[in-house]
DRENTIFI-307518 format. One record per residue (C-alpha): residue in three letters; x, y, z. Coordinates in steps of 0.05 Angstrom, whole numbers, plus 5000, padded with zeros to 4 digits. Layout:
% residues N
rest=ala, u=X, v=Y, w=Z;
...
//
This chain:
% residues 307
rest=unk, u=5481, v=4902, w=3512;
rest=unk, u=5459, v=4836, w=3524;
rest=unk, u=5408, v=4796, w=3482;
rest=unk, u=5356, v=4798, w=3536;
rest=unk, u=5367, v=4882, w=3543;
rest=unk, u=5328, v=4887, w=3476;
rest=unk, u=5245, v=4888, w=3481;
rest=unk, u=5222, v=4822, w=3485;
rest=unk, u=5148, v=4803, w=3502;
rest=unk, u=5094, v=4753, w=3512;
rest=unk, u=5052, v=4724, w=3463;
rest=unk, u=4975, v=4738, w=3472;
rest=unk, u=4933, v=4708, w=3516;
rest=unk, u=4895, v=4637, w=3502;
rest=unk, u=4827, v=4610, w=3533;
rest=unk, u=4781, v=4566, w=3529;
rest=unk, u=4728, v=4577, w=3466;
rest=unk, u=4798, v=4587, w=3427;
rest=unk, u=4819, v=4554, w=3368;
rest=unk, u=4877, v=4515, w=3377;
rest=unk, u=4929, v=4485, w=3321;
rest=unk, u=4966, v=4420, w=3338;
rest=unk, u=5030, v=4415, w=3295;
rest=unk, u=5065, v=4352, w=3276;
rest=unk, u=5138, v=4372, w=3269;
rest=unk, u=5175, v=4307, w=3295;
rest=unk, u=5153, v=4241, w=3300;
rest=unk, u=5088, v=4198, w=3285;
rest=unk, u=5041, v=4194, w=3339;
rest=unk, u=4985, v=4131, w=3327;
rest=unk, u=4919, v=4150, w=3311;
rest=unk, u=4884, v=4119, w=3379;
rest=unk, u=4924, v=4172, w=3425;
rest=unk, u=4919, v=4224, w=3362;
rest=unk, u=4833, v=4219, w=3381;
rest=unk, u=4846, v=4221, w=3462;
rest=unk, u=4881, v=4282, w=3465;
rest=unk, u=4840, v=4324, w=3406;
rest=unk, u=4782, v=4294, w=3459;
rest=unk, u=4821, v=4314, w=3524;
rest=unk, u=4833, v=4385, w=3491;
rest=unk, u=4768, v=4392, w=3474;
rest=unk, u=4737, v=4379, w=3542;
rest=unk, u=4780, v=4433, w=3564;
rest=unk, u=4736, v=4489, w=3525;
rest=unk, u=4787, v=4491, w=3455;
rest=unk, u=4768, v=4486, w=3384;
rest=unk, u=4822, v=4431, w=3362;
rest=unk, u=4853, v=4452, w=3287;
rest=unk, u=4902, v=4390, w=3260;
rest=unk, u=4952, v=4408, w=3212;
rest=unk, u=4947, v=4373, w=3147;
rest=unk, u=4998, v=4316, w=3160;
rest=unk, u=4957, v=4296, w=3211;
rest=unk, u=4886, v=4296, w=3195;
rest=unk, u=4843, v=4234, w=3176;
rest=unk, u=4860, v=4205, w=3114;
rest=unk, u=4928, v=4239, w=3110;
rest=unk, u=4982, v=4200, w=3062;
rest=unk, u=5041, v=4216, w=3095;
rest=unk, u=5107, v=4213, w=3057;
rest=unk, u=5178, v=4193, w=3072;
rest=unk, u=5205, v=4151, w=3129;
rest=unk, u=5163, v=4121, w=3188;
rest=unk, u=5210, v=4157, w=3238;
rest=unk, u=5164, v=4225, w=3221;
rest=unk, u=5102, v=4247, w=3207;
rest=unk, u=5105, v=4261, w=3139;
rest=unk, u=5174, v=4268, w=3102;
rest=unk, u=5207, v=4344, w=3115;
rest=unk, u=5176, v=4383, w=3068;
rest=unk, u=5104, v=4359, w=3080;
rest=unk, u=5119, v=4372, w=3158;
rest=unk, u=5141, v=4439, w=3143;
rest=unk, u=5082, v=4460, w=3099;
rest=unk, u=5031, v=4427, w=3144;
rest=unk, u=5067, v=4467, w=3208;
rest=unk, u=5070, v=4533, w=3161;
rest=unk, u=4994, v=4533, w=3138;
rest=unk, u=4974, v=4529, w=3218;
rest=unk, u=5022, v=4583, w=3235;
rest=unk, u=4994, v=4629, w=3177;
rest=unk, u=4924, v=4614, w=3202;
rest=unk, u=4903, v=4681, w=3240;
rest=unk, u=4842, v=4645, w=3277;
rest=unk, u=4893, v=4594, w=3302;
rest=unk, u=4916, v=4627, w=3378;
rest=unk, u=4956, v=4576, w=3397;
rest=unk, u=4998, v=4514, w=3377;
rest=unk, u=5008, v=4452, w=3411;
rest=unk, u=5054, v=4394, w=3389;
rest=unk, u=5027, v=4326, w=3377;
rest=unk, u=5092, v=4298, w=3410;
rest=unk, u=5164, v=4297, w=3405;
rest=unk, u=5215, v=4230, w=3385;
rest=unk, u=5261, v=4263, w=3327;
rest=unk, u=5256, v=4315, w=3267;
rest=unk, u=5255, v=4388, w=3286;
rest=unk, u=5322, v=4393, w=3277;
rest=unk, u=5324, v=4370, w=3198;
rest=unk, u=5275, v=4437, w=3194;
rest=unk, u=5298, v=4491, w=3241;
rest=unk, u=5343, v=4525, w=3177;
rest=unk, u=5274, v=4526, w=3135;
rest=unk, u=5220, v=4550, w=3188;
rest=unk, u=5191, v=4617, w=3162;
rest=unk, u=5210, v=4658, w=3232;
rest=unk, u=5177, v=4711, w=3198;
rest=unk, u=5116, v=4691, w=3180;
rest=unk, u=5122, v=4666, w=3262;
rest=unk, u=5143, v=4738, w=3283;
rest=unk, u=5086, v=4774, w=3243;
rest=unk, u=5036, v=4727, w=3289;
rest=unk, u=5051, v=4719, w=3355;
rest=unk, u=5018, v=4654, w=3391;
rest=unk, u=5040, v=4611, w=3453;
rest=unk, u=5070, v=4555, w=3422;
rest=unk, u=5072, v=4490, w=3472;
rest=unk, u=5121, v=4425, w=3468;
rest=unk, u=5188, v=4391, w=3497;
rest=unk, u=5237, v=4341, w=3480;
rest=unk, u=5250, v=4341, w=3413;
rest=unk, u=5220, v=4408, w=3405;
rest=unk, u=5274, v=4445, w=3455;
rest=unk, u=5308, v=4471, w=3387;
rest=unk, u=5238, v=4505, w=3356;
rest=unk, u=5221, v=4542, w=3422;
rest=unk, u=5298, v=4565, w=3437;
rest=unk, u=5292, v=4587, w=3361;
rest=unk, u=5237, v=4614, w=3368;
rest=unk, u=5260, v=4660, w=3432;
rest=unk, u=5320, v=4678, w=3388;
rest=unk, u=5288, v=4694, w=3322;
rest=unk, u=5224, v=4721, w=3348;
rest=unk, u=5232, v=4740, w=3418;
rest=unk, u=5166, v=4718, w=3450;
rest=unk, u=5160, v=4673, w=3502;
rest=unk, u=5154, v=4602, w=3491;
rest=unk, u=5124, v=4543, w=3534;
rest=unk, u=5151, v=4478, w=3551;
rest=unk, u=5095, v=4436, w=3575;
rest=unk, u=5050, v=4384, w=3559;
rest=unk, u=5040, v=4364, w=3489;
rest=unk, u=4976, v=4322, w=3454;
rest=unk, u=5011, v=4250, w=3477;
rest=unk, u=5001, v=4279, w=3550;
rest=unk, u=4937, v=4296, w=3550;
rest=unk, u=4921, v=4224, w=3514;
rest=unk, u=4948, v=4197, w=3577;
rest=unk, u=4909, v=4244, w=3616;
rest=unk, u=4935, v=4305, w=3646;
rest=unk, u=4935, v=4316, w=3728;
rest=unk, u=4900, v=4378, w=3745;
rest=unk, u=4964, v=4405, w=3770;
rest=unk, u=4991, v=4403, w=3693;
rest=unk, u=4915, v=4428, w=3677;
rest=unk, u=4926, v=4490, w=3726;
rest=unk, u=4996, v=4501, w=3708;
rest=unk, u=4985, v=4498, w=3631;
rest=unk, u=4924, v=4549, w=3620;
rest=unk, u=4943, v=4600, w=3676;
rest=unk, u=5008, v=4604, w=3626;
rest=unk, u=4969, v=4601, w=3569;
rest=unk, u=4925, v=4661, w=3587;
rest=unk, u=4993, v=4693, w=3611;
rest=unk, u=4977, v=4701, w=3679;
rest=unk, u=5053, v=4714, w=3712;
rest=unk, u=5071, v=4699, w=3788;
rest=unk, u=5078, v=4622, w=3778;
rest=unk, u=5116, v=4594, w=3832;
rest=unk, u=5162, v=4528, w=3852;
rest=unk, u=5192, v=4502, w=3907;
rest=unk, u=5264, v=4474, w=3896;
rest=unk, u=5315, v=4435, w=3933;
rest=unk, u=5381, v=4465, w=3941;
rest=unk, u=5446, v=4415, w=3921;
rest=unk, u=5515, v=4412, w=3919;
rest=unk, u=5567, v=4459, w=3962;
rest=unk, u=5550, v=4535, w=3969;
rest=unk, u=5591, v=4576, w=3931;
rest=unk, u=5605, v=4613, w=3987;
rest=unk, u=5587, v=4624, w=4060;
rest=unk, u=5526, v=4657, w=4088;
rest=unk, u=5459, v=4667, w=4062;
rest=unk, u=5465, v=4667, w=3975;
rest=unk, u=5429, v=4719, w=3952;
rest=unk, u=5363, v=4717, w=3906;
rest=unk, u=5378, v=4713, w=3833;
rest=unk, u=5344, v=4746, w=3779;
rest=unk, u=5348, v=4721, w=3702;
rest=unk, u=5306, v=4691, w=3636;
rest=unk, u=5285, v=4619, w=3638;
rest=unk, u=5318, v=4585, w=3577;
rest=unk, u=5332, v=4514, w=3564;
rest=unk, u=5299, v=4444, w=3559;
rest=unk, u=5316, v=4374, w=3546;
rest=unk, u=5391, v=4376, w=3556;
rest=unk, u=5401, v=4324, w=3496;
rest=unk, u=5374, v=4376, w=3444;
rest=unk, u=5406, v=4435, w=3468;
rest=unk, u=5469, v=4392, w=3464;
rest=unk, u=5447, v=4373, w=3395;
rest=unk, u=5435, v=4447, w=3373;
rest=unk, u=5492, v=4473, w=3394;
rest=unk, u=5530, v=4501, w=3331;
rest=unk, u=5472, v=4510, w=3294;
rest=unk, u=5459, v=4586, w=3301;
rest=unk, u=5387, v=4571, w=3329;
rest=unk, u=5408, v=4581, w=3400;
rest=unk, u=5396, v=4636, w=3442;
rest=unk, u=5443, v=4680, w=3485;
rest=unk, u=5450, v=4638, w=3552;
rest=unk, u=5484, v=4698, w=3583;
rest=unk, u=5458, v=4727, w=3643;
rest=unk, u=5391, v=4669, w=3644;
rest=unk, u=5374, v=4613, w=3700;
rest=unk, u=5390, v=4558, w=3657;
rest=unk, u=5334, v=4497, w=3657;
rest=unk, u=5352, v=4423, w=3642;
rest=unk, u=5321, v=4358, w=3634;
rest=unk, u=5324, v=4291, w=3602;
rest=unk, u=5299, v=4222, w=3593;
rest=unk, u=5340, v=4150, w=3587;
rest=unk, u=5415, v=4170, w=3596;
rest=unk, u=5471, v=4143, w=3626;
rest=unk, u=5514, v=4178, w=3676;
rest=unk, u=5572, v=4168, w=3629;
rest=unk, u=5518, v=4207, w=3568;
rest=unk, u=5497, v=4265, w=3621;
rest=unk, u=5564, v=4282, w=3637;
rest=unk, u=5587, v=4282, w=3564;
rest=unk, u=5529, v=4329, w=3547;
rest=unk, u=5540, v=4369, w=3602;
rest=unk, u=5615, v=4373, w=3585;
rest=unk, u=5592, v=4398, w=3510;
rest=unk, u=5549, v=4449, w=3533;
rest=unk, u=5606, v=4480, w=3581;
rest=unk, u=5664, v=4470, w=3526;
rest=unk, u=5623, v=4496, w=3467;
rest=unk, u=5623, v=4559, w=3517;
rest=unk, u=5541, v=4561, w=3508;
rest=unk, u=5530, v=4573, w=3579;
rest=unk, u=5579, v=4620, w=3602;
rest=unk, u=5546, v=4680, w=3640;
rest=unk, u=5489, v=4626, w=3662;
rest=unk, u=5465, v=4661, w=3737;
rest=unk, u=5439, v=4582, w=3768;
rest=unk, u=5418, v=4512, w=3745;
rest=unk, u=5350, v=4476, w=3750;
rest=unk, u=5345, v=4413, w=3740;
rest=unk, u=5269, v=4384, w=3727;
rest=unk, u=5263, v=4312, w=3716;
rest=unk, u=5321, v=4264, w=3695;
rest=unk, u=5275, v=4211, w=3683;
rest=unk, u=5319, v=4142, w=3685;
rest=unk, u=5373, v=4179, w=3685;
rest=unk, u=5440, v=4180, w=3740;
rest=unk, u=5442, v=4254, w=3741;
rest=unk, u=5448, v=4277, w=3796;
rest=unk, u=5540, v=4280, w=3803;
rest=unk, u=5541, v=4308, w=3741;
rest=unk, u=5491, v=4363, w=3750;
rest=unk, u=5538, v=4379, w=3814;
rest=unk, u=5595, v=4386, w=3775;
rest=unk, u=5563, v=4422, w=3723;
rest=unk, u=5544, v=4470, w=3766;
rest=unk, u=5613, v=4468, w=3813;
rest=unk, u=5649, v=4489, w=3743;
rest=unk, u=5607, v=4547, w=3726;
rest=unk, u=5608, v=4575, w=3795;
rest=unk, u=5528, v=4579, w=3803;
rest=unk, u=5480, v=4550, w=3852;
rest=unk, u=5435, v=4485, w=3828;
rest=unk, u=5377, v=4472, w=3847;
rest=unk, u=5333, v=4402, w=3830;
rest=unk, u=5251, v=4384, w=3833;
rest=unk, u=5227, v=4424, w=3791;
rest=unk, u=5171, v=4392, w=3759;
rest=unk, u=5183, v=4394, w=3689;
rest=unk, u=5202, v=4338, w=3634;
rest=unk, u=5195, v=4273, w=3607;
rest=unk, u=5135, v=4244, w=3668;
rest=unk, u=5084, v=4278, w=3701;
rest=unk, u=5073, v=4324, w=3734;
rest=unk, u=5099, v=4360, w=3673;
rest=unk, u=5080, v=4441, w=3686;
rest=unk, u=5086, v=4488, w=3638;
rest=unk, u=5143, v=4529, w=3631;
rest=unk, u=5152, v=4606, w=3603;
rest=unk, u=5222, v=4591, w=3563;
rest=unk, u=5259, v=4668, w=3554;
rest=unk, u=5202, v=4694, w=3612;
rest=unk, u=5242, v=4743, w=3677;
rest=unk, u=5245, v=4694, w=3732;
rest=unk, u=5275, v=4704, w=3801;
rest=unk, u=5311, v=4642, w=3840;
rest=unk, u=5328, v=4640, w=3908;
rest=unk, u=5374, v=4597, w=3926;
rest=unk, u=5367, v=4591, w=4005;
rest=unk, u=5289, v=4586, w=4000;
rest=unk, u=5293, v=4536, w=3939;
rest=unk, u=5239, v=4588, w=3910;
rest=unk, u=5227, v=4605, w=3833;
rest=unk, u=5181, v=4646, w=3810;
rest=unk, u=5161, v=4686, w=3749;
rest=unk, u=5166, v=4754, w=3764;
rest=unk, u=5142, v=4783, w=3698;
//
């Protein structure tokens, strides 16, 4: 049995009218784009809930590099998430800090209330945890920094269809590298995991990953060398974290000389990759069901969310 054979669900659906929590796990965002996404949220029909640590008047502690020092991040994040009239949580934004926490999140107190929970970057770890300890679906998509720069109505479409957990998304892809064999690959069938490929690199050991086995494996990044890309890529394979991984998608490498080393990547494991889909560090950033049944074909350079 597989970790994926055992029941695994989505959270409950989200729309506008609903109160929504936004969670400052990582890194300080400044108070002019804190007011422009609360706003941007707010147009969109939501009742906008700040944790503690980020609320007017707020004396965070600790170093500048977070908002708030560890243990007032974790009890800000811990009264939203034991909130019942909070349906979903949003990060503020990303830089560096989830993973000082991961080993002191309550995943309890998460499983007892399901809720779409929506981030990237530095969050990769808390939704892959979250799909491991709790298995819900998670999203990666837009957090409050995005909608402060304004979202495009593509990310506005993408993010409450998923939100209200309407299935049947689709992309279209671009098929790369050699085939892996001749004649028409077949369609491939497997749960969306992954995220910003420096995380997952950084997570890796940490007993907060999920089983990669048997999943269409989803990677992106922002600001690294080919030389960096290839070494993370290398740690993922050696650390034997994606062994059993069906195909690769690549969303955006923004800055990034990615491309080679994706090919290899994927040469190594035996699996099709595919690149475009838009997801990462730039716009248009989509949302994502992380741990959702997705089916890939490789000759169509189609993936879609079957369940």
């Amino acid at each position: 049995m597989t970790f994926f054979d055992r029941p695994f669900g989505w959270p409950p659906s989200v729309g506008p009218g609903d109160r929504i929590g936004i969670a400052a796990l990582s890194g300080r965002i400044d108070d002019d784009r804190l007011r422009a996404g609360v706003a941007a949220l707010g147009d969109l029909g939501f009742e906008v809930v700040l944790a503690s640590n980020l609320r007017p008047g707020a004396k965070r502690e600790g170093r500048d590099l977070f908002a708030g020092s560890d243990r007032q991040r974790l009890q800000a994040f811990h009264d939203l998430a034991a909130d019942e009239e909070i349906a979903a949580i949003v990060f503020a934004r990303g830089g560096y800090g989830v993973t000082r926490l991961l080993e002191h999140i309550d995943w309890r107190l998460l499983a007892g209330r399901p809720r779409p929970y929506v981030g990237y970057s530095d969050l990769t770890p808390f939704l892959l945890g979250l799909i491991a300890r709790t298995r819900t679906v998670a999203f990666h998509g837009p957090m409050l920094v995005d909608f402060a720069r304004g979202l495009l109505a593509e990310e506005r479409r993408s993010l409450l269809a998923a939100l209200a957990g309407r299935r049947g998304e689709n992309w279209q892809l671009e098929p790369v590298g050699r085939p892996r064999s001749a004649g028409r690959p077949e369609a491939i069938e497997g749960r969306l995991l992954g995220g910003c490929l420096t995380m997952l690199a950084a997570t890796i050991g940490t007993g907060f990953l999920p089983d990669f086995r048997e999943s269409i494996l989803f990677l992106e990044d922002i600001d690294e060398p080919e030389y960096r890309i290839d070494r993370l890529l290398t740690q993922l394979r050696s650390a034997r974290r994606v062994g059993g991984v069906r195909a690769v998608v690549a969303g955006h490498f923004t800055n990034c000389d990615a491309r080679d080393g994706l090919i290899d990547f994927a040469e190594t494991l035996g699996v099709p990759l595919l690149v475009g889909l838009p997801a990462g560090h730039q716009a248009p950033n989509h949302t994502l069901p992380l741990g959702a049944p997705v089916r890939l074909d490789p000759s169509a350079g189609t993936l879609e969310v079957t369940d």
